[in-house]
C-alpha positions in Angstrom: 0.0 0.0 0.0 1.3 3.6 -0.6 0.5 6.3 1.4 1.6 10.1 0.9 2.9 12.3 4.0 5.4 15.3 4.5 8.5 15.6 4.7 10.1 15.2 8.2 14.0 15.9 9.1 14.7 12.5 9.9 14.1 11.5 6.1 16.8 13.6 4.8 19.2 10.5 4.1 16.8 8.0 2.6 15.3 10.2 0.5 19.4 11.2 -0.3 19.4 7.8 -1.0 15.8 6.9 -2.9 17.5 9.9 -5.3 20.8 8.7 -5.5 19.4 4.9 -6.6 16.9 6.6 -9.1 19.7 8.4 -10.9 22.4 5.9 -10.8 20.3 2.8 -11.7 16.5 4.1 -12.6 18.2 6.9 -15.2 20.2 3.8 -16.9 18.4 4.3 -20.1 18.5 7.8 -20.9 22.0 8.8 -19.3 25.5 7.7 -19.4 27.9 6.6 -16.7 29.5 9.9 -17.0 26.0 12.0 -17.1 24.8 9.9 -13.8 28.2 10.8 -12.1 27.8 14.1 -12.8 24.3 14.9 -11.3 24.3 12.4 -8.3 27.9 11.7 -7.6 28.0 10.7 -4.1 25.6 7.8 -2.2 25.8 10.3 0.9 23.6 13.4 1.7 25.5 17.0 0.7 25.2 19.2 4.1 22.4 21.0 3.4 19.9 18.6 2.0 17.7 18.2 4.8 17.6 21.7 4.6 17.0 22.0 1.3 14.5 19.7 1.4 12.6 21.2 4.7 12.3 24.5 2.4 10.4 23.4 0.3 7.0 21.5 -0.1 8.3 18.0 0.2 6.1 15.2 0.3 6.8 11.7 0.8 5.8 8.3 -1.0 5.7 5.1 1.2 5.6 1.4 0.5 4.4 -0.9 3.1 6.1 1.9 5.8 9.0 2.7 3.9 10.5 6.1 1.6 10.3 5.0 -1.9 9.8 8.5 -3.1 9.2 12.0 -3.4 8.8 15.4 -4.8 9.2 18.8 -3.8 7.2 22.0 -4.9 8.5 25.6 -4.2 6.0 28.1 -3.0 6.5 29.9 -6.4 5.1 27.0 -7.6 8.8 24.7 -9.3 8.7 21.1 -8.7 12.7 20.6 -8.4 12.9 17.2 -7.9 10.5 14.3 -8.5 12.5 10.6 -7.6 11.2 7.0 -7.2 13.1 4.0 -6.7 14.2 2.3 -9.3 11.8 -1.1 -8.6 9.3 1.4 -8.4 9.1 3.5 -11.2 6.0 2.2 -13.5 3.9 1.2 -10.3 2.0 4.4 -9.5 4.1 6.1 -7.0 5.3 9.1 -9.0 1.6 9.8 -10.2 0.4 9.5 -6.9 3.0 12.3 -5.3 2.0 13.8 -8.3 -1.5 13.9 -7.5 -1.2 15.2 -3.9 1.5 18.1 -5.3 -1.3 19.0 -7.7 -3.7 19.6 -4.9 -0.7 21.4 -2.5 -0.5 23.8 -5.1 -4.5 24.1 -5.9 -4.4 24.7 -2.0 -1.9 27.4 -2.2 -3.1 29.1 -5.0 0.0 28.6 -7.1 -1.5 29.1 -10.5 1.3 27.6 -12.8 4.1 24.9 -12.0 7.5 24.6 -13.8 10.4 22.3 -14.0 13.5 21.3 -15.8 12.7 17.4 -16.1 15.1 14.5 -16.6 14.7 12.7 -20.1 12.6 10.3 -18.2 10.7 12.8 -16.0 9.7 14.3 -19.3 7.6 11.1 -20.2 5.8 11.4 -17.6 4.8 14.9 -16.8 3.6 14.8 -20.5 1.3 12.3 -19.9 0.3 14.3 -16.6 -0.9 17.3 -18.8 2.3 19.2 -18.5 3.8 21.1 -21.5 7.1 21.3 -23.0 8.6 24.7 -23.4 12.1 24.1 -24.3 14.9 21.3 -24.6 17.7 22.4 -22.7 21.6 21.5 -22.2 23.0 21.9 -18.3 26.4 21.9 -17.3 27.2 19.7 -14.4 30.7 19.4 -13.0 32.1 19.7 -16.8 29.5 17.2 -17.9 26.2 18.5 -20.7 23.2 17.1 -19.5 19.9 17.4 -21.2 16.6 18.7 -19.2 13.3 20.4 -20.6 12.0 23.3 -19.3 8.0 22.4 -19.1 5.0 24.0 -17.4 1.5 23.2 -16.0 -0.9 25.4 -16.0 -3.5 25.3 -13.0 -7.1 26.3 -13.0 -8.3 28.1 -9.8 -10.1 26.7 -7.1 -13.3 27.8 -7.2 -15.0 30.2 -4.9 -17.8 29.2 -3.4 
């Protein structure tokens, strides 16, 4: 069973590690050895992930108890990362943290969402409604990387 909750601090360093597994083996397919290095280089948190993480809107996937993924939403309405564990990925977890975001934001107001998705993100936040802007090449570390600038546009809650 999954179940959706936020963030706490005591999650910083399995959700350090459900994103360090999503890059390094779910992102085989659409990134090279050198690509993965370069944008999740190191199994351990950096020093200000939890905090990084506690800034934002981060919610929290479980599987039978356990982190197996999440997303985070700025109040200015970016999604900066969306990760799933590798076994994961295809089972419903990303649409379902998905889901909740979608109604944080419809909560908040926040009347348009971006991001710069992963090749692989990109699949999916297309079939999720989200539009593509702009392919885009990053530099990480001395390494390109290829992201898309995309949107969602939100309609207001209604008033009533």
């Amino acid at each position: 069973m999954t179940s959706i909750r936020p963030f706490k601090a005591q999650d910083a360093d399995i959700l350090q590690h459900v994103f360090y597994r999503a890059v390094q083996e779910g992102a085989v397919g659409a990134y090279s050895v050198a690509e993965r290095a370069a944008w999740a280089s190191a199994p351990n948190a950096p020093p200000n992930w939890a905090q990084r993480l506690g800034s934002e809107i981060t919610l929290v996937a479980e599987r039978d108890g356990q982190p197996a993924g999440f997303i985070t939403l700025g109040r200015d309405g970016h999604v900066d990362l969306l990760f799933v564990l590798p076994e994961e990925m295809g089972s419903g977890i990303a649409a379902a943290l998905h889901d909740r975001m979608l109604s944080e934001a419809d909560q908040r107001d926040i009347p348009r969402l971006t991001t710069e998705a992963s090749v692989i993100a990109r699949r999916f936040l297309l079939k999720q409604g989200w539009r593509e802007l702009t392919e885009q090449k990053i530099e990480l570390g001395g390494v390109w990387l290829t992201n898309y600038r995309m949107e969602k546009r939100l309609t207001p809650r209604s008033v009533g």
